[in-house]
Structure formats: C-alpha cells, structure tokens
C-alpha positions, 0 to 999 in steps of 0.5 A: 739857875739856882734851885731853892729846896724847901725842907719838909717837915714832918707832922710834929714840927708842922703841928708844933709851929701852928700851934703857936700861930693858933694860940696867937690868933685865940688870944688876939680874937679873946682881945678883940671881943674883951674890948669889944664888950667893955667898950662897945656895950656901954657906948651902945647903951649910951647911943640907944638912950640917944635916940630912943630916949629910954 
C-alpha cells in the first residue's frame, strides 16, 4: 500500500491560509446582510402595510 503523508505546516503558513478563508467568509456575511437590508426592510415594510394597513 502506498502511505499518504501530509505535510505539516507550521503556525505561519496555517494562520496565513485561514486568513484568507476568513476574509472570504467576512465579505460573504457583509453581502449577505447588505442585501438582506436593501432588500428585506422595504419588502417588509410593503408586507406590514399589506396586512396591517398602516
């Protein structure tokens, strides 16, 4: 059988990796809740106004 190794990193190389992947997760999150705002509030206002009627 072949044996795999894995390389080990050290604390640099394992901190600059996750913080890219944590950069990219921030700025997805920040996409989310911008759209979420421009988007969600005025058709929830609209909605409110449906049923509520003021």
């Amino acid at each position: 059988m072949r044996e795999h190794k894995r390389e080990l990193m050290t604390y640099e190389q394992w901190k600059a990796i996750y913080k890219k992947h944590i950069r990219k997760l921030i700025n997805c999150l920040y996409c989310l809740v911008t759209i979420a705002i421009f988007i969600g509030v005025p058709f929830g206002m609209f909605f409110h106004w449906l049923i509520i009627g003021y």
